[in-house]
C-alpha positions as CSV (number, residue, x, y, z in Angstrom):
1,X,-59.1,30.1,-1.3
2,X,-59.2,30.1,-4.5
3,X,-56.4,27.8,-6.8
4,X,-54.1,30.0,-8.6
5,X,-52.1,28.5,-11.6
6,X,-48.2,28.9,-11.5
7,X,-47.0,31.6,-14.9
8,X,-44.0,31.8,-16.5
9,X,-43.7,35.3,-14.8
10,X,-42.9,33.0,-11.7
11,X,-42.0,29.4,-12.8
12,X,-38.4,30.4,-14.7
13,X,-36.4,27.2,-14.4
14,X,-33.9,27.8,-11.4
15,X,-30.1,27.5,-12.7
16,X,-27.0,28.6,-10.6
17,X,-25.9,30.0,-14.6
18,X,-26.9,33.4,-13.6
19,X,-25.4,33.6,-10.4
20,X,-22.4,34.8,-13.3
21,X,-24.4,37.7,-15.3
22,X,-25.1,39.0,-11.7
23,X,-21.4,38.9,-10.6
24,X,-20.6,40.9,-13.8
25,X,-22.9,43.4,-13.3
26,X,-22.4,43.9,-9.5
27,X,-18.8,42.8,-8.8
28,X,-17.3,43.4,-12.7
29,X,-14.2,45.5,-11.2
30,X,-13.7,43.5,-9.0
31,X,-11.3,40.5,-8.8
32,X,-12.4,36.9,-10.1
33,X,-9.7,34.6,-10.6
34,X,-5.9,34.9,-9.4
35,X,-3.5,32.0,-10.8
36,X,0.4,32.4,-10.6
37,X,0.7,36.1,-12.5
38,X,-3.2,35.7,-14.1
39,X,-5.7,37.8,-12.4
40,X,-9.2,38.7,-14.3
41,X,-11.9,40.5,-13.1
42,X,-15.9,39.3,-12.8
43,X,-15.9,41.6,-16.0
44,X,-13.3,39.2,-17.9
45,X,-14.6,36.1,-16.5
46,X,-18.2,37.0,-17.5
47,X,-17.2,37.5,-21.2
48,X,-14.5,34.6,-21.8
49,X,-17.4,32.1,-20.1
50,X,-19.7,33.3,-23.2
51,X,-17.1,33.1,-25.7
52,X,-16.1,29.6,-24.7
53,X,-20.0,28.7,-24.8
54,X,-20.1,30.2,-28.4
55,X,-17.2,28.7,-29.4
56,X,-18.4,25.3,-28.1
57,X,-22.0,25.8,-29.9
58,X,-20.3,27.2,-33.4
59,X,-18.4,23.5,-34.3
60,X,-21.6,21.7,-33.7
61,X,-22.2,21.1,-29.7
62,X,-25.9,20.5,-28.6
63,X,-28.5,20.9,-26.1
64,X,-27.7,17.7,-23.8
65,X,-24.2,16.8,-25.2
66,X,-22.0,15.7,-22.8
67,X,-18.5,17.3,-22.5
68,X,-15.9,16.1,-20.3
69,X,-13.3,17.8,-18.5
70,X,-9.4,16.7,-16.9
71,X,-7.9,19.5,-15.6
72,X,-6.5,20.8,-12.0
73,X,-7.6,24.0,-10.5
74,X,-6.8,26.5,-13.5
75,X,-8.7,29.1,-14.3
76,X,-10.1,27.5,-17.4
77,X,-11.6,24.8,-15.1
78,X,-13.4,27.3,-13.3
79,X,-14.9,28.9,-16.3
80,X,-15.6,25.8,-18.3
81,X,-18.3,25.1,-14.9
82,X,-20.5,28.1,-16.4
83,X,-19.2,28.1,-20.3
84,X,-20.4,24.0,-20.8
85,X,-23.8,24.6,-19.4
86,X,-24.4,28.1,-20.8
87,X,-23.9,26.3,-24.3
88,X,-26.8,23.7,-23.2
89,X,-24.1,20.8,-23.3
90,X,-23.7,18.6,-20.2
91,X,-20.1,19.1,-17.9
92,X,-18.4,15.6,-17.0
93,X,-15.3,16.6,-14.8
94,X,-12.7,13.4,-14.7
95,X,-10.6,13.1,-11.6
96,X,-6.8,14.0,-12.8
97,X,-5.4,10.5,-10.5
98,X,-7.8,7.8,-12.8
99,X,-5.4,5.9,-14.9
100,X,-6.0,5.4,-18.9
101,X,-8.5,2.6,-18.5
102,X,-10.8,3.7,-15.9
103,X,-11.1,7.3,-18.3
104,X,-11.8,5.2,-21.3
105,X,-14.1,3.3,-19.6
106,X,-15.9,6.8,-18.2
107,X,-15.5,8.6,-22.2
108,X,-17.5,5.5,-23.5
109,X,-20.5,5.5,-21.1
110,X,-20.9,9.3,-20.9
111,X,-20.9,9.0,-24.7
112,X,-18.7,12.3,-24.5
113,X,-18.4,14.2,-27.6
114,X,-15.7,16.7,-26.5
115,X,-12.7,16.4,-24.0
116,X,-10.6,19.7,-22.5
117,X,-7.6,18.7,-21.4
118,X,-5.0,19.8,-19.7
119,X,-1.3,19.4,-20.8
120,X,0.2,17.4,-18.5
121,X,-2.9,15.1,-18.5
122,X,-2.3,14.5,-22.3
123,X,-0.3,11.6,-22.6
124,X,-3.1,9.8,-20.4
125,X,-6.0,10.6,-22.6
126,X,-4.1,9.8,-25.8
127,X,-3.5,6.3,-24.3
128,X,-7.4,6.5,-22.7
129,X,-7.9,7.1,-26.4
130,X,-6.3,4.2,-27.9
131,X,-7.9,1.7,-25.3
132,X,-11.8,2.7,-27.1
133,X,-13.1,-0.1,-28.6
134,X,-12.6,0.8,-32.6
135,X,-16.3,1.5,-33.4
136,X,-16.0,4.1,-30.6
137,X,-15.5,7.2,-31.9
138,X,-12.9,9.6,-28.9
139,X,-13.9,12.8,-28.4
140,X,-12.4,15.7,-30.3
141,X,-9.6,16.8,-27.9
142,X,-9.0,20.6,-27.1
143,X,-5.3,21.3,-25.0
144,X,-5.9,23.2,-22.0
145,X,-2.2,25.5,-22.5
146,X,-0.2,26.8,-19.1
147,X,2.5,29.4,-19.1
148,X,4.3,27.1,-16.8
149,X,4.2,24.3,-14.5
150,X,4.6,24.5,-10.9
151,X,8.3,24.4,-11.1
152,X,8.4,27.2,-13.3
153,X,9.5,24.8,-16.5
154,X,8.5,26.4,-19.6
155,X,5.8,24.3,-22.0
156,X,6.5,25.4,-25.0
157,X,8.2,22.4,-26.1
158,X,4.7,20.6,-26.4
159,X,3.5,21.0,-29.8
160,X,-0.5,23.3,-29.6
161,X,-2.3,22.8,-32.4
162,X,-4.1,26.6,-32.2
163,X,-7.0,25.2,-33.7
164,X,-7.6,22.7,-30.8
165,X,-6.6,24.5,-27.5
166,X,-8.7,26.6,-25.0
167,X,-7.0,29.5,-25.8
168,X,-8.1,28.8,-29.5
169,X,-11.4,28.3,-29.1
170,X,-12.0,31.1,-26.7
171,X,-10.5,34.0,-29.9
172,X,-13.5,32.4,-31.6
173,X,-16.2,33.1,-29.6
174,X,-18.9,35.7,-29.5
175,X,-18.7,37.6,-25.9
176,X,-22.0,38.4,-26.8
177,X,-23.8,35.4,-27.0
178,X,-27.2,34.4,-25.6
179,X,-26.7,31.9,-23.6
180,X,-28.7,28.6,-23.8
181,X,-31.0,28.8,-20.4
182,X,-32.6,25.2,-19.7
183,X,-36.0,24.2,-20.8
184,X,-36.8,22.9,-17.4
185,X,-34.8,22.8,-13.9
186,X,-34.9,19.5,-14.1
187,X,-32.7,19.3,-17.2
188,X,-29.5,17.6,-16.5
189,X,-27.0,20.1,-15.9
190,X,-23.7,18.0,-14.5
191,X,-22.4,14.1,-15.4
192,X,-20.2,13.4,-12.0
193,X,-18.4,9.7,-11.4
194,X,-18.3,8.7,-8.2
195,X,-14.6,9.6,-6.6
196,X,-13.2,5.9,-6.7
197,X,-13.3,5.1,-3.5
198,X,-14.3,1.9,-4.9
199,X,-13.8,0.0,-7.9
200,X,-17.0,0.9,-10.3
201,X,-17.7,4.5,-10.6
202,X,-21.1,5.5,-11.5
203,X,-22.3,8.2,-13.4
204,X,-24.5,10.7,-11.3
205,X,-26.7,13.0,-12.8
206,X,-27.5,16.6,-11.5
207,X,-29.9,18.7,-12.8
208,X,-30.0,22.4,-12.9
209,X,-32.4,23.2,-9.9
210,X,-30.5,21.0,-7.9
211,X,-27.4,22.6,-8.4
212,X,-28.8,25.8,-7.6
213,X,-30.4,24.8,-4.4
214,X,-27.6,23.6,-3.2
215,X,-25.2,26.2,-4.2
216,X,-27.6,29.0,-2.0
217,X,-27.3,26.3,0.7
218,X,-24.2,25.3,1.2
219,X,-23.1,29.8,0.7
220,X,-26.0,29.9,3.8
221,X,-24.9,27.0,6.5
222,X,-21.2,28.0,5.9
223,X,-22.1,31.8,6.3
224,X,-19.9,33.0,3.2
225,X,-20.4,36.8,3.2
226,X,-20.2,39.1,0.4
227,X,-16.2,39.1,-1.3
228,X,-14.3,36.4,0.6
229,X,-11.2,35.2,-0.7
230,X,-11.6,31.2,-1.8
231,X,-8.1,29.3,-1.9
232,X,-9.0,25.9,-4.0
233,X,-7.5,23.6,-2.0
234,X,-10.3,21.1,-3.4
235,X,-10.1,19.8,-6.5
236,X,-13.3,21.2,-8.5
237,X,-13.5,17.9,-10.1
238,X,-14.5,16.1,-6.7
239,X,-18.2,17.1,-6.9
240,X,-18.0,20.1,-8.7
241,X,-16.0,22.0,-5.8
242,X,-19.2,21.2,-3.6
243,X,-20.8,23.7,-5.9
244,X,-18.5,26.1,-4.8
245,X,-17.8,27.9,-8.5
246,X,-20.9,29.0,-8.9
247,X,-21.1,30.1,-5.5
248,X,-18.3,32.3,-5.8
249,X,-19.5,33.9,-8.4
250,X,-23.0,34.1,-6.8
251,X,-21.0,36.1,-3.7
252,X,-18.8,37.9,-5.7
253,X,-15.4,35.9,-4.4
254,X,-11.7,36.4,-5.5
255,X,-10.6,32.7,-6.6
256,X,-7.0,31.9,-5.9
257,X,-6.3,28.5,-8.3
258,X,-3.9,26.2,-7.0
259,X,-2.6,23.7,-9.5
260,X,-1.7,20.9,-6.6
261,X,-2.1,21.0,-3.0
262,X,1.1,22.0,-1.3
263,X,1.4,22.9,2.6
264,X,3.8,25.4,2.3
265,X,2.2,26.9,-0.6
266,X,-1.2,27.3,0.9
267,X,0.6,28.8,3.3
268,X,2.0,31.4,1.2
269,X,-1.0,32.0,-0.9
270,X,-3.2,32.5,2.4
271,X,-0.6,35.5,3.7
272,X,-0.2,36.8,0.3
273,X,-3.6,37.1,-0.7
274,X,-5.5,37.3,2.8
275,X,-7.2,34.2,2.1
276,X,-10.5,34.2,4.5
277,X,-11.9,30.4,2.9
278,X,-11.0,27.1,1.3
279,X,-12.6,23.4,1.9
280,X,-10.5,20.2,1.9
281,X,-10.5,16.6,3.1
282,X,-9.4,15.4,6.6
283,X,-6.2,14.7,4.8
284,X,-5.6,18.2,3.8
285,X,-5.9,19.3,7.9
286,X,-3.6,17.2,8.8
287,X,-1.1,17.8,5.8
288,X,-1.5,21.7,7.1
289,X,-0.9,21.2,11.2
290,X,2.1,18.9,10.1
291,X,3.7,20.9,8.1
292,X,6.7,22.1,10.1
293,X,8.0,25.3,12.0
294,X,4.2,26.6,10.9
295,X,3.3,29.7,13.4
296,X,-0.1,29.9,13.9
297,X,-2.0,32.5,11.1
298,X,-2.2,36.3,11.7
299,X,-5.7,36.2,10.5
300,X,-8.7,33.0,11.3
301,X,-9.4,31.0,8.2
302,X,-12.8,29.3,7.6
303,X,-12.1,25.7,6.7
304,X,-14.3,23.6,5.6
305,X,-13.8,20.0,5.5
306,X,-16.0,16.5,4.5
307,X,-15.5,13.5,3.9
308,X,-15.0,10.7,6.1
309,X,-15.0,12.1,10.1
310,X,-11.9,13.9,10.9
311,X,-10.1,12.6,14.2
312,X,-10.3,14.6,16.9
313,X,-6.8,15.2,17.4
314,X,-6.5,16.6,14.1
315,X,-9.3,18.7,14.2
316,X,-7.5,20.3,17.4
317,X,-3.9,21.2,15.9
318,X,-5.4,22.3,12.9
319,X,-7.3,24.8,15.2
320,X,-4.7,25.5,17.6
321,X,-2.7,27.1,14.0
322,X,-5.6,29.5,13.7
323,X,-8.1,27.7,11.1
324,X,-11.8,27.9,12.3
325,X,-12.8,24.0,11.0
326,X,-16.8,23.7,10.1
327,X,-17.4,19.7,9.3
328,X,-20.1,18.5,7.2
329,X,-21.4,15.8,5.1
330,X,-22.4,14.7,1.6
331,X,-22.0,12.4,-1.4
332,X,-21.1,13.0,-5.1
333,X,-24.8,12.1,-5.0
334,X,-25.9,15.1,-3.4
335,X,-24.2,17.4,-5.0
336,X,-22.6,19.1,-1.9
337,X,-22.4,19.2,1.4
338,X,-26.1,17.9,3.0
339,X,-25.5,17.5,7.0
340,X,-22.9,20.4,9.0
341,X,-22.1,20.7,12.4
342,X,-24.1,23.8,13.5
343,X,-22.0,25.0,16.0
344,X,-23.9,26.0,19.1
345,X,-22.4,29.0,21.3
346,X,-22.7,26.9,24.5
347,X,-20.2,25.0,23.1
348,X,-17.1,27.3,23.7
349,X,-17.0,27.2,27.2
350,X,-16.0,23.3,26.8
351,X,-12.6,22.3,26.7
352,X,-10.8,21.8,23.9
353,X,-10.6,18.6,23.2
354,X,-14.9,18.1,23.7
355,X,-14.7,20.9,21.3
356,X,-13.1,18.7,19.2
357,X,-14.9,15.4,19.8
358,X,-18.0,17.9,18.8
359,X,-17.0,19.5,15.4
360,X,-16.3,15.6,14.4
361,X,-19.8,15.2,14.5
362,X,-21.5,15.0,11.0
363,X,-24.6,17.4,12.7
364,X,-27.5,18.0,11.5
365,X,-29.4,19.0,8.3
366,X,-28.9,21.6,6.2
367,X,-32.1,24.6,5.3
368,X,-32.6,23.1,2.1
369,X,-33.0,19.4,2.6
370,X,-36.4,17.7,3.6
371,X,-34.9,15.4,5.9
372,X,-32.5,13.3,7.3
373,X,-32.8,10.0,9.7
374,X,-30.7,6.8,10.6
375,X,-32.5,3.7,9.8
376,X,-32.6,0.2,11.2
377,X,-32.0,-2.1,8.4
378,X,-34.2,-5.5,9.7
379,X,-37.3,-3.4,10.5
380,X,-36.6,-0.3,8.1
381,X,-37.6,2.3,11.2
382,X,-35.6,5.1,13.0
383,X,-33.0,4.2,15.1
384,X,-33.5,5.6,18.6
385,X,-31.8,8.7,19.5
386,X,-28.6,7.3,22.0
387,X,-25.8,7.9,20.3
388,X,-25.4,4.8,20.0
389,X,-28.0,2.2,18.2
390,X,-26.8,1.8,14.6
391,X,-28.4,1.8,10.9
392,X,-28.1,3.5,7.6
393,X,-28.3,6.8,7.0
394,X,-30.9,8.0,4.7
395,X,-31.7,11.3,3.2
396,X,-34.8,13.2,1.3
397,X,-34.5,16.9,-0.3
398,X,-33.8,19.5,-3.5
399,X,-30.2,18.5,-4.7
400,X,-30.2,14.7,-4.6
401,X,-29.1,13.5,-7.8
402,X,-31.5,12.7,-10.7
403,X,-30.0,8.9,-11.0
404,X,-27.4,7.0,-12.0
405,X,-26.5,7.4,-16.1
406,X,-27.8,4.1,-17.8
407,X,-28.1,2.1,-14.8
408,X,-32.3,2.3,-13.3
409,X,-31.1,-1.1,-11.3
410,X,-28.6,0.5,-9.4
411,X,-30.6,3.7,-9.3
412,X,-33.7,2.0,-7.9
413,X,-31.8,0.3,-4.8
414,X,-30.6,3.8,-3.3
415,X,-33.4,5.8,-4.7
416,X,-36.0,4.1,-3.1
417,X,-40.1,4.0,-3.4
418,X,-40.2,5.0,0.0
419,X,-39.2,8.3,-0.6
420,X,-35.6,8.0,0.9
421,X,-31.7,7.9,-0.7
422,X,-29.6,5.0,0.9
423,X,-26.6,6.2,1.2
424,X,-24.8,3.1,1.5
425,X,-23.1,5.5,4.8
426,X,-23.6,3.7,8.6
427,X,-24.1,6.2,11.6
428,X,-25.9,7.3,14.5
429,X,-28.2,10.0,16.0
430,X,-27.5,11.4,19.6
431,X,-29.9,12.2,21.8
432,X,-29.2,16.1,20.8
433,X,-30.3,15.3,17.2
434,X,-26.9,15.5,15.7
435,X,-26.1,13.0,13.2
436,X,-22.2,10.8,13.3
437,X,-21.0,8.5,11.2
438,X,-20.0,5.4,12.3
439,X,-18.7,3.9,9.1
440,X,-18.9,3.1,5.5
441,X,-21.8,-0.3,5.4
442,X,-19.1,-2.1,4.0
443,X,-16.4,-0.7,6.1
444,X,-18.0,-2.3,9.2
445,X,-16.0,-5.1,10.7
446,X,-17.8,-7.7,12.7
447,X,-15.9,-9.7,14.8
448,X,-17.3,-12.3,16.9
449,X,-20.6,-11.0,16.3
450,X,-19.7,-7.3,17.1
451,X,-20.5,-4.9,14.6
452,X,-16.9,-2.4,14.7
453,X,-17.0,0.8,13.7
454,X,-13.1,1.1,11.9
455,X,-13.9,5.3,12.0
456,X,-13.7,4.9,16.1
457,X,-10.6,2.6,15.7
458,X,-8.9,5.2,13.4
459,X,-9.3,8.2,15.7
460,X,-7.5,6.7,18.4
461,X,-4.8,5.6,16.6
462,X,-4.9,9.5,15.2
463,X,-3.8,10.4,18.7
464,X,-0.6,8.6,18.7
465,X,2.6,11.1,18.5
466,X,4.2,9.0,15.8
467,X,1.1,8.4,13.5
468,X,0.6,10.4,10.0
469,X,-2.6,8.3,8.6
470,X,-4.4,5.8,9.5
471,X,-7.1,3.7,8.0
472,X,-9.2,0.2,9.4
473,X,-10.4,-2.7,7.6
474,X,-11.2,-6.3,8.0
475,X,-8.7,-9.2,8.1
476,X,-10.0,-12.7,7.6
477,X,-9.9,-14.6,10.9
478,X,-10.4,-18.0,11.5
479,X,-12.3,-18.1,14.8
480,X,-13.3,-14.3,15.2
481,X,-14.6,-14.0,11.5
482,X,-12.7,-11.1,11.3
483,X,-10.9,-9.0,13.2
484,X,-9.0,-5.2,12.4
485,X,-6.2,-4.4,10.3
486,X,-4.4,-0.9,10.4
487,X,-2.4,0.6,7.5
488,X,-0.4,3.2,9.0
489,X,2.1,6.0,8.1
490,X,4.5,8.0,10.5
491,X,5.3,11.3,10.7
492,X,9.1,12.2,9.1
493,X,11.5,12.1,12.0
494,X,8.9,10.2,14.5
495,X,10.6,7.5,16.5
496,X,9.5,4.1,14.8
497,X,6.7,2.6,17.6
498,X,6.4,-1.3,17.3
499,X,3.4,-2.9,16.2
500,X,2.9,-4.1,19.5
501,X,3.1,-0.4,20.9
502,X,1.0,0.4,18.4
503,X,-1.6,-2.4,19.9
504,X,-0.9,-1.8,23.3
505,X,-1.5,2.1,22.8
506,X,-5.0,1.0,21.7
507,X,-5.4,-1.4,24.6
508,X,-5.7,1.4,27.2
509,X,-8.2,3.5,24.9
510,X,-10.5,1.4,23.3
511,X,-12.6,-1.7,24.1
512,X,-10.6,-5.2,23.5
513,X,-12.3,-6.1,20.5
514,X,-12.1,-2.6,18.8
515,X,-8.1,-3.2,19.1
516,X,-6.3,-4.0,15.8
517,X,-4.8,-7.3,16.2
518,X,-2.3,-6.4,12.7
519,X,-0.7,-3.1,12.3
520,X,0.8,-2.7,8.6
521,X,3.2,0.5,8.2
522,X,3.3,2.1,4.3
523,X,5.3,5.0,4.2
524,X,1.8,6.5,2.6
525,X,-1.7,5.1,2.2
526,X,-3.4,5.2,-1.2
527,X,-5.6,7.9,-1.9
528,X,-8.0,9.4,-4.5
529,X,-7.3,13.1,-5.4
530,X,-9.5,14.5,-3.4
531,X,-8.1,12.8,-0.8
532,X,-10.0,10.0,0.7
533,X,-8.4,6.6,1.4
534,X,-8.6,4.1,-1.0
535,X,-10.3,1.3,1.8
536,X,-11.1,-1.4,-1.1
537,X,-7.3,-1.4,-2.4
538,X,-6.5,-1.7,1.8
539,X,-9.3,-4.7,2.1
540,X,-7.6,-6.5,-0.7
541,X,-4.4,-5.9,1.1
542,X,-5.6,-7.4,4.2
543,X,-7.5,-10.2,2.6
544,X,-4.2,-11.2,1.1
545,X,-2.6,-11.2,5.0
546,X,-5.0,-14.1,5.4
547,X,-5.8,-15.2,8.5
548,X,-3.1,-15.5,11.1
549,X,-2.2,-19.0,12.5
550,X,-2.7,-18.1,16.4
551,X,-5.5,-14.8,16.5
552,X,-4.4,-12.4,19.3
553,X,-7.1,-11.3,21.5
């Protein structure tokens, strides 16, 4: 046959930008955003996106700029995900929970020339601010207003320059304006730091046709139909909502903004609003089945939740109160969600709790990536298929990130010349195909030679009555190596188990050297915003323990 050329009839760079002009024109009547007493239509949201792109453009922003964001789930959060781009600048969203420091330290390597902030987030950036070495120029600094806090406490003792809030820029803009489409799909579109989970973010770079592929893939494995009604339980600076903003717009979705996670408000908003979706961590299912005197829901919600694996037992209550949990897996690196656990139909006829043990399952891969495969790290080859041999889970396909801003080193060790992304993530493949994760690689605790998967160790411990949280690390020990440490909270009004209940409850479930031989109790553990546990601060916790004078066995 003969070779025909690509044309620019069919080569337009793909960018999930347009999924917005389409909204407009199909769904412009119809709802967009609903915050406290706000609502705006497809129509509205369509137009201020444009006018905060022109506005952006008119005081001098670039193609390739960088402009960072610190703001909850407002609606100007949710624009600013189309209005940044569409004005050919780079968005940089900054988690809302990183102290002074760690924001200076990210506003110096993303080189970022503007910063949106939101109000109760500007005492930290002025301080981020001053900690900029002095030849570093800070970005110029535009307030992101509210009518009121959560509380209902009026704002209008802070002093808005007019000039320099959103509201400000968005009277200047042209609703008009042609929007700046990328050169190439490959242009960067989206500057993400990793979550802090550990200690040294990293910038990740996304480029426009990644975003897009995986925005239609992630609206495909979750089956989002046409008009659902998203509740943003997830904070859209934790990988961009898992692309989620653009494809609401992309579906035509009513977004309900939440300002901060609250159980009994999610409950409200999701009978006030008939709330059909909205994603979260583990932590946010079990925040939701503990809150109490909770009936179950009139009407199923789709939840989806990532992450690290959700414990079985938490997976079932959350689902006993009416919320149909899908489970899947991804990295800031990816974009999204990567690897879900396709539910098969034979599936229902098993009891509940192998329902449960199932949907914990990281599954399989998504349409739109290559591949996925757990590898053996001696010998570098697929693991066999028993649920049971370990390696590192590795992954090939459309939205894995471009690299790692200024750092080819570290970008080189996970992006390999093999063709592969290490993610750093240790797991499984059962003999079905489906994929689990077994651990973090350096969440792995080997003790006495046995590598110890803490994930297994935390599900049981899940099961306890009396346990909130739980997380597993290493404790230095003198003849095992080391040997497991839980951090644990209680629910309120629990009866207070011992540690050696706590031990002994593992004893009968788990083998003897999966039982944690220290059990600490916090009345919370630390978490990021999005809500994973903060392991590294809980290693240097245990580390400090030392190793105990007699090791129980």
């Amino acid at each position: 046959m003969e070779l025909l050329k690509p044309s620019s009839a069919n080569s337009s760079p793909l960018t999930p930008l347009g999924f917005l002009e389409r909204a407009a024109t199909v769904y412009g009547d119809c709802t967009s955003i609903i915050y406290n007493k706000i609502t705006y239509t497809w129509t509205q949201t369509h137009r201020r996106c444009l006018q905060i792109a022109s506005a952006l453009q008119s005081i001098g922003i670039k193609r390739g700029d960088v402009i960072s964001v610190l703001a909850p789930n407002v609606p100007a959060m949710y624009e600013l995900h189309f209005a940044v781009p569409m004005c050919g600048a780079i968005l940089n969203n900054i988690n809302t929970r990183l102290d002074a420091r760690t924001i200076s330290v990210i506003l110096r390597h993303s080189e970022s020339k503007i910063i949106f902030v939101d109000y109760l987030s500007r005492s930290t950036i002025l301080q981020a601010f001053s900690l900029l070495p002095p030849e570093i120029k800070p970005p110029k600094l535009i307030l992101i207003k509210d009518d009121a806090d959560e509380i209902g406490n009026p704002v209008s003792a802070v002093d808005f320059d007019p000039d320099f809030t959103y509201d400000g820029l968005l009277k200047k803009g042209d609703p008009n304006f042609e929007w700046v489409r990328p050169k190439s799909e490959w242009d960067p579109m989206i500057l993400n730091y990793t979550s802090g989970t550990t200690s040294n973010p990293k910038g990740v770079v996304h480029s426009h046709r990644g975003l897009f592929l995986i925005t239609l893939d992630s609206l495909i494995d979750w089956s989002v139909p046409k008009q659902p009604v998203f509740l943003w339980t997830l904070a859209m600076f934790h990988a961009n909502g898992w692309s989620y903003p653009w494809g609401m717009a992309a579906v035509g979705g009513t977004n309900i903004c939440l300002r901060k996670f609250d159980a009994a408000m999610v409950y409200s908003l999701i009978s006030q609003h008939n709330v059909t979706h909205m994603c979260g961590a583990p932590v946010v299912l079990n925040m939701l089945a503990n809150e109490p005197g909770k009936e179950p829901l009139p009407n199923p919600v789709q939840l989806l939740t990532a992450g690290a694996p959700p414990p079985a037992p938490v997976l079932f209550r959350t689902e006993a109160l009416g919320f149909v949990v899908s489970h899947g897996y991804g990295l800031t690196e990816t974009a999204g969600l990567v690897v879900s656990c396709a539910w098969k139909p034979g599936w229902n006829r098993f009891p509940a709790t192998e329902r449960a043990r199932l949907k914990a399952r990281q599954g399989v891969k998504t349409i739109s990536m290559a591949e996925i495969d757990v590898l053996d790290p001696k010998s570098g080859l697929s693991v066999k298929q028993d649920g049971s041999s370990i390696g590192e889970i590795v992954l090939r396909g459309g939205s894995i990130m471009l690299g790692y801003l200024k750092d080819p080193k570290v970008t080189g060790e996970c992006l390999k010349e093999n063709g592969w992304f290490y993610t750093g993530d240790v797991g499984v493949i059962h003999p079905d195909g489906y994929l689990e994760i077994k651990d973090r690689s350096k969440d792995v605790i080997i003790s006495g030679g046995e590598n110890l998967s803490s994930v297994e160790v935390e599900s049981v411990l899940y099961s306890h009555p009396a346990i909130n949280e739980a997380a597993v690390v290493a404790r230095p020990d003198e003849y095992w190596g080391e040997t497991p440490c839980a951090f644990v909270s209680l629910k309120s009004g629990s009866n207070r188990p011992s540690e050696k209940e706590i031990i002994e409850f593992c004893r009968a479930r788990l083998p003897h050297y999966m039982v944690p031989k220290t059990v600490v109790f916090k009345d919370e553990l630390p978490k990021n915003a999005p809500g994973k546990i903060l392991k590294f601060l809980l290693r240097d916790e245990a580390k400090a323990l030392g190793a105990p004078l007699v090791s129980r066995i």
